[in-house]
C-alpha positions as CSV (number, residue, x, y, z in Angstrom):
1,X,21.1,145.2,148.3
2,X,24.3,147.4,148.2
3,X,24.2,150.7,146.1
4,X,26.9,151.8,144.3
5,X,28.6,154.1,147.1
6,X,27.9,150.8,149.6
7,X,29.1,147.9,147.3
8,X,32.4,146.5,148.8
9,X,35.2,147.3,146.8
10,X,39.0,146.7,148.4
11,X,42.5,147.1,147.1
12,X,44.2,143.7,147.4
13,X,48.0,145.3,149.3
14,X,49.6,142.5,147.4
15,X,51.6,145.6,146.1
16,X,53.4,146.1,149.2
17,X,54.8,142.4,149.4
18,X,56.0,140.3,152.1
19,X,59.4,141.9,153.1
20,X,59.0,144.8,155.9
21,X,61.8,147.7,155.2
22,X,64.2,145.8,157.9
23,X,64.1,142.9,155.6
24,X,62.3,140.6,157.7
25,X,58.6,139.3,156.9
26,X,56.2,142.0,157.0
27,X,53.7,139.5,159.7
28,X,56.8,140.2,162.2
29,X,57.4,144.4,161.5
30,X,56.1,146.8,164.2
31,X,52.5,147.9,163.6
32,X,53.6,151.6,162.7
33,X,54.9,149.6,159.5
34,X,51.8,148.6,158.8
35,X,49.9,151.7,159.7
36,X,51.9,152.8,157.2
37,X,50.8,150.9,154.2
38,X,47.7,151.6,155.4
39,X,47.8,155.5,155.2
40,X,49.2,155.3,151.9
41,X,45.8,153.6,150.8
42,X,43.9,155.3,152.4
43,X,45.6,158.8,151.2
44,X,44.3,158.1,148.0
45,X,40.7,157.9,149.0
46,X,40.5,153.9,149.5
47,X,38.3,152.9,152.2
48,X,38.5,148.9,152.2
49,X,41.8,146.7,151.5
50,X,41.8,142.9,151.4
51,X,44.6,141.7,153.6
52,X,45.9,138.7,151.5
53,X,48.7,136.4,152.5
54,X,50.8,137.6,150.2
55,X,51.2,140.8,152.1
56,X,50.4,139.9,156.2
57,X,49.4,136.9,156.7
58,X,46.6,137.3,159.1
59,X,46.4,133.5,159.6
60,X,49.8,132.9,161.1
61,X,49.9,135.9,163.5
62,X,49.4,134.9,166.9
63,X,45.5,136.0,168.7
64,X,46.9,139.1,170.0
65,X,49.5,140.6,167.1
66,X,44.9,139.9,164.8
67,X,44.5,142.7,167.7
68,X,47.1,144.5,167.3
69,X,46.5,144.3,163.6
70,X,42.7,145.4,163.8
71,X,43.5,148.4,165.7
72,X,46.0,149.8,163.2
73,X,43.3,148.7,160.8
74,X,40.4,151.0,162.4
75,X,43.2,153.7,163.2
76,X,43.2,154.3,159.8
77,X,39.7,154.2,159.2
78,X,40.0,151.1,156.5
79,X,37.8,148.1,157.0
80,X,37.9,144.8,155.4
81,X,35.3,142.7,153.2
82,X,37.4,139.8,152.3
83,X,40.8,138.0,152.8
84,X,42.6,136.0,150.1
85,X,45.0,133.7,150.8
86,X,47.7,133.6,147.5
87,X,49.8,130.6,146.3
88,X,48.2,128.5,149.1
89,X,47.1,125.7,147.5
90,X,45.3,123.2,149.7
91,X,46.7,120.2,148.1
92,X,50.4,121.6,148.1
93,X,52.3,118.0,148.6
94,X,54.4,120.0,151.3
95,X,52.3,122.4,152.8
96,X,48.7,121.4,151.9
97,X,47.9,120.0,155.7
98,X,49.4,123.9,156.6
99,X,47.5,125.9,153.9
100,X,43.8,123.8,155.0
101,X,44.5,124.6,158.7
102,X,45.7,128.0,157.8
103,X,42.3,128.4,155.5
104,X,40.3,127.4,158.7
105,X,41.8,129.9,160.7
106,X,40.9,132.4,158.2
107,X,37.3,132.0,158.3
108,X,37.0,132.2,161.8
109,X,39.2,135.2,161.3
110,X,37.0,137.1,158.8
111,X,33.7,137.5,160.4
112,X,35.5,138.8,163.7
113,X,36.4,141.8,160.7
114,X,33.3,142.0,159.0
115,X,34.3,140.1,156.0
116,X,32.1,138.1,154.0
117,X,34.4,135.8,151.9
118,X,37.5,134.0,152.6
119,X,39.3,133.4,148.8
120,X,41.6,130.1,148.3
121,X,42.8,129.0,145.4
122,X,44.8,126.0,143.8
123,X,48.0,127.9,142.8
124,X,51.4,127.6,144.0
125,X,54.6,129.2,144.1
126,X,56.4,130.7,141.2
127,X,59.2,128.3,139.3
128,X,62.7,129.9,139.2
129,X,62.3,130.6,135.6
130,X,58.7,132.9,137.0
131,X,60.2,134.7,139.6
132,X,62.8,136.3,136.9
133,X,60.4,136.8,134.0
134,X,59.7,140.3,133.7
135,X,55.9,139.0,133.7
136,X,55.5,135.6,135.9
137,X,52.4,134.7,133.5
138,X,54.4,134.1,131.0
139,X,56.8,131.2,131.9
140,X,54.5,128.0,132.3
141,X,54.0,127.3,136.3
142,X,52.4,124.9,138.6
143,X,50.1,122.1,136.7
144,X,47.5,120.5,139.5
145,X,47.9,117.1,139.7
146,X,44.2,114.8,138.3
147,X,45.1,112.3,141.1
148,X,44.5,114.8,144.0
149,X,41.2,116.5,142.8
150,X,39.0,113.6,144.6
151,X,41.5,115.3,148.0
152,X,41.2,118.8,146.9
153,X,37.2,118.5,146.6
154,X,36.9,116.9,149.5
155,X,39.3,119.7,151.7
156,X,37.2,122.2,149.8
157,X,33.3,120.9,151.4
158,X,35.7,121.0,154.9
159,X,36.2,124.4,154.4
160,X,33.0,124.9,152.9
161,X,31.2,123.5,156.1
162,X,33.2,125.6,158.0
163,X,32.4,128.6,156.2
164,X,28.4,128.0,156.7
165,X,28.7,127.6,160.4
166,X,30.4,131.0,160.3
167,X,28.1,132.5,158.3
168,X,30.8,133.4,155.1
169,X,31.2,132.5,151.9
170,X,34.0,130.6,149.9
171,X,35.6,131.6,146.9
172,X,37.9,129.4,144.7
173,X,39.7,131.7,142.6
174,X,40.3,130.8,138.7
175,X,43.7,130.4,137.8
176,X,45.2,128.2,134.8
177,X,46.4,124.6,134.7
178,X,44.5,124.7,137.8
179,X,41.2,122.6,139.0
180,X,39.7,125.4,138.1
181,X,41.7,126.9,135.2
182,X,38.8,127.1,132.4
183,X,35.6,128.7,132.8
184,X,34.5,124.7,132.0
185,X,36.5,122.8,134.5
186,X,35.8,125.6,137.2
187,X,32.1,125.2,137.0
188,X,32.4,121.3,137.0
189,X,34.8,121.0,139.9
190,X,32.3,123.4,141.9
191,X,29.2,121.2,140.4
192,X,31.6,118.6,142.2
193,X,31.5,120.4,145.5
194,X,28.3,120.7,145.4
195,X,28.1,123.0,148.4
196,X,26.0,126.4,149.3
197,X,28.5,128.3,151.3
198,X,31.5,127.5,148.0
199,X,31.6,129.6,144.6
200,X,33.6,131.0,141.9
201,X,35.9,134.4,142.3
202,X,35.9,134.4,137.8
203,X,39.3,136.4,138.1
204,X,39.4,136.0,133.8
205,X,42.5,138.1,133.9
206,X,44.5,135.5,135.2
207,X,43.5,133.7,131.6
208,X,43.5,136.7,129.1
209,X,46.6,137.6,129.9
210,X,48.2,134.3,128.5
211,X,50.0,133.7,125.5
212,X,47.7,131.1,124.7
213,X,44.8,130.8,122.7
214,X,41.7,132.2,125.0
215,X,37.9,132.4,124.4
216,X,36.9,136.1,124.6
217,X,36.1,136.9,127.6
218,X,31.9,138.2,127.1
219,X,32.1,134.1,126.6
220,X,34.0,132.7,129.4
221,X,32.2,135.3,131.8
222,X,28.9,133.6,130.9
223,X,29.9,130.5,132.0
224,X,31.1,131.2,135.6
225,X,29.2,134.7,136.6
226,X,25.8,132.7,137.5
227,X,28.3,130.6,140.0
228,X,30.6,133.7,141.5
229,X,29.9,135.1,144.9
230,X,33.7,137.0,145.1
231,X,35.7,139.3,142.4
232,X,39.7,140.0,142.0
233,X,38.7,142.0,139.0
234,X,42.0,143.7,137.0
235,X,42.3,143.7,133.6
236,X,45.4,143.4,130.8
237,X,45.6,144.5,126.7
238,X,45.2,141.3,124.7
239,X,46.9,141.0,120.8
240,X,47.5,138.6,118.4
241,X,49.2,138.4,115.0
242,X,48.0,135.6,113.1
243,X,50.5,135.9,110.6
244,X,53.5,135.0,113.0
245,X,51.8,133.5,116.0
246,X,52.8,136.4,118.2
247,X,50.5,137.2,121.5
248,X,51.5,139.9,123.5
249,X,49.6,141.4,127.3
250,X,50.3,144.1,129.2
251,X,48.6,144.8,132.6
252,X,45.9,148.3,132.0
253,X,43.6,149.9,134.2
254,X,40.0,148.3,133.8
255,X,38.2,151.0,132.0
256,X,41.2,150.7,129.5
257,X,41.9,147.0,128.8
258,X,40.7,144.5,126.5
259,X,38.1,143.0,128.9
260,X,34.9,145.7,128.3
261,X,33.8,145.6,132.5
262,X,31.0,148.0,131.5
263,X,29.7,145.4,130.1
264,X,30.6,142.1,132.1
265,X,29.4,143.9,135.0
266,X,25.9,144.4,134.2
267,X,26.0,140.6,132.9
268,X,27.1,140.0,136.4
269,X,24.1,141.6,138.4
270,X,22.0,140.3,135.2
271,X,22.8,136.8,137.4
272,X,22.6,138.1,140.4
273,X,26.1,138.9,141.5
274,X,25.9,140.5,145.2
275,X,30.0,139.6,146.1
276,X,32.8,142.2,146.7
277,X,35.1,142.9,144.6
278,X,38.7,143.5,145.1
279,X,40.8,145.6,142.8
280,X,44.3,144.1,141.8
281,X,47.2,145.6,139.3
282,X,50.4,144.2,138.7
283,X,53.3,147.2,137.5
284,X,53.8,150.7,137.8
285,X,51.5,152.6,140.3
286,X,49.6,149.7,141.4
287,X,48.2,151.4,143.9
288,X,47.5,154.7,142.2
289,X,45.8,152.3,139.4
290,X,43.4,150.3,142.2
291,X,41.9,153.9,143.5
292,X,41.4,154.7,140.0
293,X,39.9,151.7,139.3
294,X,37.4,151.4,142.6
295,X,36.0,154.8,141.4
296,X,35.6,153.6,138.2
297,X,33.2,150.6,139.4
298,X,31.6,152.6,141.2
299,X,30.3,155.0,138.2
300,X,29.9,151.4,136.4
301,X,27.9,150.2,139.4
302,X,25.8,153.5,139.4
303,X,24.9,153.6,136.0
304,X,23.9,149.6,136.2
305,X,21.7,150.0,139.3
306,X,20.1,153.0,138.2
């Protein structure tokens, strides 16, 4: 059982994006670029980071640029409890075949780093309209298809196989209009699954910060926190004006935002929740925000497990 100065806690880098300073893709900069980013988490007293896709994409560098990559990793003293791929859906109708085999290589990736969870997830890229919204969450985006969930379930139990034989977990990461976009339809599709080594990352600020109507979210997290073994926790303001319709959101550091984690976090070891978590913010300091917000769980996580 972790303690609260033990519990894994990384800063997703989705911050630092794709593009390297050159202009090219970040998986194809010099190391010292990376090192980098790196030292700038780590100046600010982060210990862990969570290498998604959307920053370098650990799955399409070649065997010796992973090496490359782990040295700068433990050159900076940072070390890694989960990868997350992003917008890599496994049932994309153009890349799918590449995301799966992509998703494979990742968890045979992660315990050569120590990680315990490999996160996937049934989102795809951002529409035009997205990509110039000031917010992406609030232009409407990819729908899954129905008629490929039988395909997505049964890519899922590949990966799901593959992730017991390695000894790590899967985590299918809640997102809406997705197989798993509702607290309801996520715990049906994983029912579906049906597989030890597969659960839930309940990342429930995906859906509060909508401008949609929305459960609160003490209810949805009761549905999905017996059945999550990973955590992109972040959190958003949430209003509504009944007397014109109005929502608004804003992104907000956890301890401030309408989701009380205080709370949802004991519900969460209430269940049994033993996963990492890692830290995401969209806007402003989003870095700055993440260490703030990793020292915050870890009072939360103190005060819980006293």
């Amino acid at each position: 059982m972790f303690t609260a100065e033990t519990w894994p806690i990384a800063a997703n880098m989705l911050s630092f994006g794709a593009t390297a300073p050159d202009g090219g893709h970040i998986k194809d900069a010099p190391s010292s670029v990376w090192a980098s980013q790196m030292r700038e988490a780590r100046d600010l007293g982060i210990t862990q980071i969570d290498p998604t896709d959307a920053w370098v994409p650990l799955a399409r560098l070649s065997d010796e640029r992973v090496e490359e990559f782990r040295g700068v990793l433990e050159g900076e003293g940072l070390s890694i409890p989960s990868i997350s791929m992003t917008r890599s859906s496994v049932v994309d109708r153009e890349k799918g075949e590449q995301f799966l085999a992509e998703a494979h290589r990742l968890l045979d990736i992660a315990p050569t780093f120590g990680a315990s969870v490999v996160n996937i997830g049934f989102m795809q890229g951002l529409t035009p309209s997205q990509a110039e919204a000031i917010w992406f969450w609030l232009e409407d985006g990819h729908h899954d298809d129905p008629a490929l969930r039988d395909l997505a379930i049964e890519r899922v139990r590949e990966l799901g196989d593959h992730a017991k034989a390695n000894g790590v977990q899967l985590s299918l990461e809640m997102y809406e209009d997705t197989y798993v976009g509702t607290p309801e339809d996520a715990v049906s599709f994983l029912r579906d699954i049906d597989h030890e080594a597969v659960g839930l990352n309940p990342d429930l600020g995906n859906l509060v910060r909508l401008h949609r109507p929305m459960p609160h979210p003490s209810e949805m997290y009761e549905t999905v926190l017996p059945h999550s073994n990973f955590w992109h926790i972040k959190n958003y303001t949430r209003d509504f004006d009944p007397a014109t319709g109005a929502y608004s959101s804003a992104p907000m550091p956890l301890k401030y935002g309408y989701i009380n984690y205080r709370q949802v976090i004991r519900r969460a070891l209430d269940h049994g929740y033993t996963g990492p978590f890692c830290c995401e913010h969209y806007g402003s300091d989003s870095l700055g925000v993440i260490a703030e917000n990793i020292q915050y769980l870890r009072q939360v996580l103190a005060s819980a497990l006293a």
